[in-house]
C-alpha positions in Angstrom: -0.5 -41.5 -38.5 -3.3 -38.8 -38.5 -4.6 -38.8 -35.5 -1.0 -39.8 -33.6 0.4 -36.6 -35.4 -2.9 -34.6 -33.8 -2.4 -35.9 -30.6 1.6 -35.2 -30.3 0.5 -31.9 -31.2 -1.7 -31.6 -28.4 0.2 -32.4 -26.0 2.7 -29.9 -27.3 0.7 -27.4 -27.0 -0.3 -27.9 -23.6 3.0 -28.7 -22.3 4.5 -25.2 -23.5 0.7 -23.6 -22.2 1.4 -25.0 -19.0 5.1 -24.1 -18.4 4.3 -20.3 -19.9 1.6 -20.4 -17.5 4.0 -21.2 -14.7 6.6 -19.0 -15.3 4.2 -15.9 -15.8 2.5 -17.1 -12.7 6.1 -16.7 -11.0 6.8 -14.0 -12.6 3.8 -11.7 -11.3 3.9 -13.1 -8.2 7.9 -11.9 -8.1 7.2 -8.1 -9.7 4.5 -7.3 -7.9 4.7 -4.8 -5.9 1.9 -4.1 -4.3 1.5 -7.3 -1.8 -1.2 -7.2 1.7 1.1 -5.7 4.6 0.8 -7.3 7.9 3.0 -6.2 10.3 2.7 -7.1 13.6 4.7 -5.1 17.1 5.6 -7.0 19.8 6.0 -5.5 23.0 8.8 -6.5 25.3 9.7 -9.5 24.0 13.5 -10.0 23.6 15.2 -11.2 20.6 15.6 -14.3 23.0 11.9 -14.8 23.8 11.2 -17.2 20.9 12.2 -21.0 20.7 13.5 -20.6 17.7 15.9 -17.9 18.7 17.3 -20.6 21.3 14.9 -20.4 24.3 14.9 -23.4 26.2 12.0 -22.7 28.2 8.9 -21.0 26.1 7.6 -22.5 23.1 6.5 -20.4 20.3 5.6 -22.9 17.0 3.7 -20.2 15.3 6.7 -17.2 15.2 8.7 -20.2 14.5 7.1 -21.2 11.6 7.6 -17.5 10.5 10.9 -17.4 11.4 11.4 -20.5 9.3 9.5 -19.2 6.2 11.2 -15.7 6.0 14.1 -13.6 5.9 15.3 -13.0 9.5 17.3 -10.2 10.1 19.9 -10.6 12.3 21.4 -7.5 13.7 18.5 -5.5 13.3 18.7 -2.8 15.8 16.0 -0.7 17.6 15.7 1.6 20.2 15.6 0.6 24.3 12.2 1.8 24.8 8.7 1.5 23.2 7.8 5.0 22.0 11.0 5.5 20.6 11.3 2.5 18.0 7.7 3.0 17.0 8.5 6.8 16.2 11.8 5.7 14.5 9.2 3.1 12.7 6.7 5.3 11.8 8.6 8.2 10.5 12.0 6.6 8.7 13.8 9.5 10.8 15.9 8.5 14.5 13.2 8.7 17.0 14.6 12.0 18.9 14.3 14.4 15.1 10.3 13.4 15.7 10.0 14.9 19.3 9.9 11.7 21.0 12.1 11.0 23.5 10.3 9.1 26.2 7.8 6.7 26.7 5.2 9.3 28.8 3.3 11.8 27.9 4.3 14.5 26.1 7.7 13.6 25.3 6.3 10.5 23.3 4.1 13.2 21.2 5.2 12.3 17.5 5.3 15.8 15.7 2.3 16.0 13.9 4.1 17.3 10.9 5.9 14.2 10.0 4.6 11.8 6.9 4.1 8.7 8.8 4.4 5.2 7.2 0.4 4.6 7.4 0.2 7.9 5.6 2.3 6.7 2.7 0.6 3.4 2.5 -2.3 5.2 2.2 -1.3 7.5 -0.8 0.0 3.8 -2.5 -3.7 2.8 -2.8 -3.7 0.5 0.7 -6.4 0.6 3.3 -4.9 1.0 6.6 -6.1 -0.5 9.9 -4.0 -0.6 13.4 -5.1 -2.8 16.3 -2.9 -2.5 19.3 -0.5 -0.1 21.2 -0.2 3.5 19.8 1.7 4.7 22.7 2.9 8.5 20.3 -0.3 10.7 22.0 -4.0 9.6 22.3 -4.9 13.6 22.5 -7.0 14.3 19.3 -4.3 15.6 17.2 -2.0 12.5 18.0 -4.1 9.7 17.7 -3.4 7.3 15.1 -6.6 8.0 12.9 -5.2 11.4 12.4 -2.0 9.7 11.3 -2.8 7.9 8.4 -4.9 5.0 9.7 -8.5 4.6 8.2 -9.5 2.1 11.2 -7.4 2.6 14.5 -8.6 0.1 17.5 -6.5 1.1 20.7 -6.4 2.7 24.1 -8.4 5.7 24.7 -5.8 6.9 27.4 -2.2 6.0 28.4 -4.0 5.3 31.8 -5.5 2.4 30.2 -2.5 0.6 28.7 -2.1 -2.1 31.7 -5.6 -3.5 31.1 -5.3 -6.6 30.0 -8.8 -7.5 31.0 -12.1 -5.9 29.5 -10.0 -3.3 27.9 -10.9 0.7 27.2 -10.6 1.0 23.8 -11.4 3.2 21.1 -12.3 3.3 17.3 -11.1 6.0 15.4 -11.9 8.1 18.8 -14.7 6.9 19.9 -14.9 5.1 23.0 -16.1 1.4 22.7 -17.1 -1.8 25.5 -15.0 -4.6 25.5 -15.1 -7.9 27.2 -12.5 -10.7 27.5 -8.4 -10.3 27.1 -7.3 -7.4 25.3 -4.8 -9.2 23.0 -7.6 -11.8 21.8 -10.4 -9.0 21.1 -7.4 -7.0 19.0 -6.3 -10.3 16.8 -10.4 -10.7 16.4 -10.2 -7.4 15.5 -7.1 -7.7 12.8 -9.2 -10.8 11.7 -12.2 -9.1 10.4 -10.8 -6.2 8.9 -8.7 -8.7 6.6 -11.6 -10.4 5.8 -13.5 -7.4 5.2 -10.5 -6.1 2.8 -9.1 -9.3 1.4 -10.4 -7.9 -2.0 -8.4 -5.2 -1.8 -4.8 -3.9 -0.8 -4.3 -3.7 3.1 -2.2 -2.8 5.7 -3.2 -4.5 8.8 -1.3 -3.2 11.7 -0.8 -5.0 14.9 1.4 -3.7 17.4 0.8 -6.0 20.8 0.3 -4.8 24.4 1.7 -8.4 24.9 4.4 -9.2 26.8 4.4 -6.0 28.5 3.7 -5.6 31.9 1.5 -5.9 33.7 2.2 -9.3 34.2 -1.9 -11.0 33.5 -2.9 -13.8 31.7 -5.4 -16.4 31.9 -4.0 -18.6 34.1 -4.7 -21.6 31.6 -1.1 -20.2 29.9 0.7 -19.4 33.1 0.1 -23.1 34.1 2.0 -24.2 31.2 5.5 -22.3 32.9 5.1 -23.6 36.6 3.1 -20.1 37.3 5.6 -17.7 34.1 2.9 -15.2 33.2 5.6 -13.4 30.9 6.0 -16.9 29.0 2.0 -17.3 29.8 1.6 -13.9 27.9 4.0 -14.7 24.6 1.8 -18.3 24.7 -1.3 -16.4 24.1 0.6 -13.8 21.3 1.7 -17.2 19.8 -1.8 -18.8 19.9 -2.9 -15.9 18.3 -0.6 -15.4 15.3 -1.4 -18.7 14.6 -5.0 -17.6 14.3 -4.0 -15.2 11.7 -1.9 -17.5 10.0 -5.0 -19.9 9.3 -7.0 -17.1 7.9 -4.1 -15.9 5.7 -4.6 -19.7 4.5 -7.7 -19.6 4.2 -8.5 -16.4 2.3 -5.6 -17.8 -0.3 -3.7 -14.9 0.5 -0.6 -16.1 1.9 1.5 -15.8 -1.2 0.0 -12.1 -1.7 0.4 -10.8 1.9 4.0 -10.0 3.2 4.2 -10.8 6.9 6.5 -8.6 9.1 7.3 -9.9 12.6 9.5 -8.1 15.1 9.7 -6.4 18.5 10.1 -3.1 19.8 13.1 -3.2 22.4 15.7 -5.6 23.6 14.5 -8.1 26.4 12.9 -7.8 29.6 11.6 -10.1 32.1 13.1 -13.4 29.9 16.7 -12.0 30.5 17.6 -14.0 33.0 16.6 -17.1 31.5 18.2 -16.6 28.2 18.9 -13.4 26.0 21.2 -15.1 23.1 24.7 -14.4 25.2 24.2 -10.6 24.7 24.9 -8.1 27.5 22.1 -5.8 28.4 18.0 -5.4 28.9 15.4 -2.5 28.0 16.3 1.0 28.7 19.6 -0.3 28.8 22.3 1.1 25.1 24.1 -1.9 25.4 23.0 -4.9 22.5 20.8 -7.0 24.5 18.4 -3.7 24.6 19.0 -2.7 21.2 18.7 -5.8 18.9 15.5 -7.6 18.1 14.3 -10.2 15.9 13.0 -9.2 12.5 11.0 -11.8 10.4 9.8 -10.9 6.7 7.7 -13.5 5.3 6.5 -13.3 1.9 6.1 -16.9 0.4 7.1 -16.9 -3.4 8.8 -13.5 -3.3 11.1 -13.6 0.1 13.9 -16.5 0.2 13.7 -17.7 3.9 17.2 -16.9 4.9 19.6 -15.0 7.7 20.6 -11.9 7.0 23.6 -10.6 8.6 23.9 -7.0 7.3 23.8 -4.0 10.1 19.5 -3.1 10.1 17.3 -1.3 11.7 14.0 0.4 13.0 14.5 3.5 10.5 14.6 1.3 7.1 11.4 -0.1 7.7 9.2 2.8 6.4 11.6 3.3 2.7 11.8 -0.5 2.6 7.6 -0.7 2.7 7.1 2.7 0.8 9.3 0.9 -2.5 7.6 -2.4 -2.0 4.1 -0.9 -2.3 5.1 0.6 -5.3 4.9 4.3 -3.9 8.1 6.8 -5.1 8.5 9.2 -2.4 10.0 12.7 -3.3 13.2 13.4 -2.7 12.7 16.0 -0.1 11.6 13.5 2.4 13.7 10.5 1.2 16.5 13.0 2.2 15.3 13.3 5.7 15.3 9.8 6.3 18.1 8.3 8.7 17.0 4.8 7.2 17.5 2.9 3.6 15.2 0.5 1.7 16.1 -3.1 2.7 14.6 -4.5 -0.9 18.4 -4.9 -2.0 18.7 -7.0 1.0 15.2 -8.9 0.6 16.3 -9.9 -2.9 19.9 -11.2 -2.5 21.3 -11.4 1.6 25.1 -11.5 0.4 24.5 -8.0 -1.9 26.5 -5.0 -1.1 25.6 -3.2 2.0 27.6 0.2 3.2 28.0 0.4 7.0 26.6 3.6 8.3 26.3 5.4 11.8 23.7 4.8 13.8 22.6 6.4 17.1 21.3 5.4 20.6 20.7 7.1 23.6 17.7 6.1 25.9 16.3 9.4 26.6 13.8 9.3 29.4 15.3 12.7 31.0 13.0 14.9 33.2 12.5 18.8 32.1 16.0 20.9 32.6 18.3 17.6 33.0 19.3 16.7 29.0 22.6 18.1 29.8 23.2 16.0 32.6 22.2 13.1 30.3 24.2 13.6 27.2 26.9 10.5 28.3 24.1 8.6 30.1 23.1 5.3 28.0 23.9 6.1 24.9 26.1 4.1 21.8 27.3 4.8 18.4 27.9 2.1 15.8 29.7 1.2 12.7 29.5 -2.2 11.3 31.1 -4.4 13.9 32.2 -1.6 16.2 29.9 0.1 18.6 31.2 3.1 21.1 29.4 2.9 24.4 29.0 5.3 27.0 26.5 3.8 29.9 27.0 6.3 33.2 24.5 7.5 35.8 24.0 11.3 36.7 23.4 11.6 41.1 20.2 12.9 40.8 17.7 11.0 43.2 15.0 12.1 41.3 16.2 11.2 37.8 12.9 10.2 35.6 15.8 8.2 33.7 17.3 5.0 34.6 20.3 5.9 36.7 18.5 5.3 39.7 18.6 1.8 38.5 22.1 1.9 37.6 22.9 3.3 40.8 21.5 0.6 43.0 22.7 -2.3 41.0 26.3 -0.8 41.0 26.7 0.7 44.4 24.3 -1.4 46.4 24.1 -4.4 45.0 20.7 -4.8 44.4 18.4 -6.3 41.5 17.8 -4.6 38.6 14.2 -3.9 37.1 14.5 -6.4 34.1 17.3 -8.7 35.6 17.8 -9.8 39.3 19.5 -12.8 39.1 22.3 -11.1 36.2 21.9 -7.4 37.2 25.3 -6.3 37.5 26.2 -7.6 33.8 23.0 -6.1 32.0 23.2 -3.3 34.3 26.9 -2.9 33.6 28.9 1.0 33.3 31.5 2.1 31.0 34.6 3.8 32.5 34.0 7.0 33.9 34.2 10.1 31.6 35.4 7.8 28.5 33.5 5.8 25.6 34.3 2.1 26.0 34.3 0.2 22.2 33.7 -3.2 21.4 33.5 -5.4 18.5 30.3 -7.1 18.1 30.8 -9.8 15.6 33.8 -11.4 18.1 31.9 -10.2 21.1 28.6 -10.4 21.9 28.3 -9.9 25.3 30.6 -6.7 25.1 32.8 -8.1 28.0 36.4 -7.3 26.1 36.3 -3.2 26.0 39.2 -2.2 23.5 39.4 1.5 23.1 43.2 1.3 24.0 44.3 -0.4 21.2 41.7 0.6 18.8 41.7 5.3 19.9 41.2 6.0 16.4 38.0 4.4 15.9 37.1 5.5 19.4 37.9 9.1 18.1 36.3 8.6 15.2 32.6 7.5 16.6 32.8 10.1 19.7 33.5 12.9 16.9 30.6 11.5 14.8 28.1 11.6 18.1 29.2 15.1 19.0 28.1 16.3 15.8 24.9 14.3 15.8 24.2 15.6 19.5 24.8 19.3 18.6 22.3 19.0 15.5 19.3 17.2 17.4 20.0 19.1 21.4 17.2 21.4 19.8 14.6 18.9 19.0 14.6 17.4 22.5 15.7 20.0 24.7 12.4 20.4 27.7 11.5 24.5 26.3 11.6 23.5 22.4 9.7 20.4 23.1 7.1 22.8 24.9 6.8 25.0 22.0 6.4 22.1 19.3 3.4 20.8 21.5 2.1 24.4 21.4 1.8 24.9 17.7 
């Protein structure tokens, strides 16, 4: 009786060891706040350009696995071009209260005076490391090793963004030799500085050159779409994040390492195969070149789930700035145009207040903003979204009504859709805001600003305001005297 009433008590003892040991197990692994950041920046790849996203052409097992392990965000919204979003990214702020308002130099110049989101990783204790596609100045000042990033692999000039092959590159400024394809030497890259931090906290950083054009890829991955070199290109991005994947399981750090996988504008040159029913391409303020797909993977913390509440580009640097445990002061939060997503990370069906967000493509040349004010641009509310897409007469115009123009009055192809150009090219009513309802209409076919003139009112009001208060920050002789300071 002795020795049975030792033993019961042994196993007692380890069977409330072990479930303490569980639950505190779950429970750090839930509070803490300080997890590895990867985040990884497509470029040009459409919400639709995934398999799981519906594709029934490329295959993309590695973002579906991630897709399938992570919170998906499912109308998160960004801007039409690349400079733009990554600004809006970087700063919490819409893109045109940083200065940028194109993709080319210098109106993609992020003001050097704003607190980017590698800078507050930074402060929270991380080491930070970007390997890819910069594309907000690669003058001195600009570069992204003066903007918070202790290890910054990318382009030494915009000149050299459309080599794929044996790549210019630089580290930290200095100009480095590179063989191979780009996108493989900058997930090598990735690779070693996790394994050279995987001891500590990191933020690894990969914004892709991949799929933009150019259009080059081994041809190894272009053989596997009858000759696709944009499906051949998200092949090689897929191989690739699988690549990190296996060292994330390898190091043991996948339960410690919150993954972040999204794009930087609606799609491109997979429109016309399949972009998820939704009207519009890149450079383009209708949905199909303002929604992306947004994956946050974080196994143990993150419930794999669809989220459906209204997202976007701007939440991403108060949503990483609260999970790395850093407060920011008041007198930036206040700046922000973007929210912390955590209350959405932790339960999808919590409360979520519609706001007003802002789009207009930019991408005027100097002197012509006013021209532009009612060219591509939306506002939206929740479900509704207030659309103005016209086209000034300039032949000139640096923006996209050139494109507009041919599509409409000439029938011709557009740049990112031939074969459905005159729907993703499509133009509102002359002079008016057309509205539509997003959650019962995707493709923005059914324009209902008759019966619905006092939400029309209401969102035209809303962008006058909003246009009035940022005309200074992008207007051609302010911009000029930003760059000169």
């Amino acid at each position: 009786m002795k020795n049975l009433f030792v033993i019961y008590s042994v196993v007692i003892i380890l069977f409330f060891s072990f479930g303490c040991n569980k639950e505190s197990k779950k429970e750090k692994n839930v509070q803490d706040p300080k997890p590895n950041i990867i985040f990884i920046l497509t470029d040009d790849q459409g919400y639709g350009d995934l398999s799981c996203n519906g594709n029934p052409v490329v295959k993309t097992p590695n973002m579906d696995y991630i897709h399938d392990h992570a919170a998906r965000f499912e109308d998160f919204m960004v801007s039409p071009t690349c400079a733009p979003t990554r600004a809006a990214i970087y700063s919490g702020k819409h893109e045109f209260k940083t200065g940028v308002y194109d993709t080319r130099s210098p109106r993609n110049h992020m003001d050097t005076n704003i607190i980017t989101l590698a800078d507050v990783l930074k402060k929270a204790g991380y080491v930070t490391g970007l390997f890819g596609k910069w594309h907000l100045g690669l003058d001195s000042i600009h570069r992204p090793e003066n903007r918070g990033f202790d290890i910054a692999l990318t382009s030494i000039g915009e000149q050299d963004y459309k080599k794929h092959f044996d790549p210019p590159l630089a580290r930290n400024g200095i100009p480095e030799t590179h063989k191979g394809y780009r996108n493989n030497i900058l997930f090598d890259e990735a690779i070693k500085f996790i394994k050279q931090n995987k001891d500590k906290r990191f933020f690894c950083h990969i914004p892709t050159f991949l799929p933009h054009a150019p259009l080059d890829v081994p041809q190894k991955y272009s053989d596997m779409y009858n000759g696709n070199k944009f499906f051949g290109m998200i092949a090689v991005l897929d191989e690739n994040i699988g690549r990190l994947l296996k060292t994330l399981k390898e190091l043991h750090l996948e339960k410690n390492t919150l993954l972040i996988l999204m794009s930087d504008n609606g799609a491109t040159f997979g429109a016309d195969i399949y972009n998820a029913g939704m009207r519009g391409v890149k450079t383009t303020a209708w949905y199909g070149g303002t929604r992306t797909f947004s994956f946050w993977m974080w196994p143990g913390t993150i419930v794999p789930e669809d989220i459906n509440a209204q997202t976007a580009h701007v939440d991403i640097l108060p949503t990483l700035a609260e999970i790395a445990g850093y407060k920011l002061p008041d007198s930036i939060l206040n700046t922000f145009d973007g929210r912390s997503l955590t209350p959405l990370l932790e339960n999808a069906d919590t409360s979520w207040t519609d706001r007003v967000l802002f789009t207009h493509v930019g991408r005027w040349k100097e002197g012509a903003i006013d021209a532009h004010k009612y060219c591509q641009c939306n506002v939206r509310k929740g479900s509704y979204v207030a659309v103005r897409i016209e086209y000034c007469n300039d032949p000139h115009c640096w923006a996209e009504c050139p494109i507009f123009k041919r599509v409409q009055e000439e029938n011709k192809p557009g740049y990112y859709s031939k074969k459905h150009a005159k729907f993703n090219y499509a133009v509102t009513p002359k002079g008016k805001w057309a509205l539509y309802n997003i959650s019962k209409d995707i493709s923005q076919e059914k324009n209902i600003a008759d019966t619905h003139p006092e939400i029309v009112k209401e969102l035209s009001e809303k962008y006058e305001k909003w246009w009035k208060k940022i005309y200074p920050k992008v207007n051609g002789k302010q911009k000029n005297k930003t760059l000169q300071k």
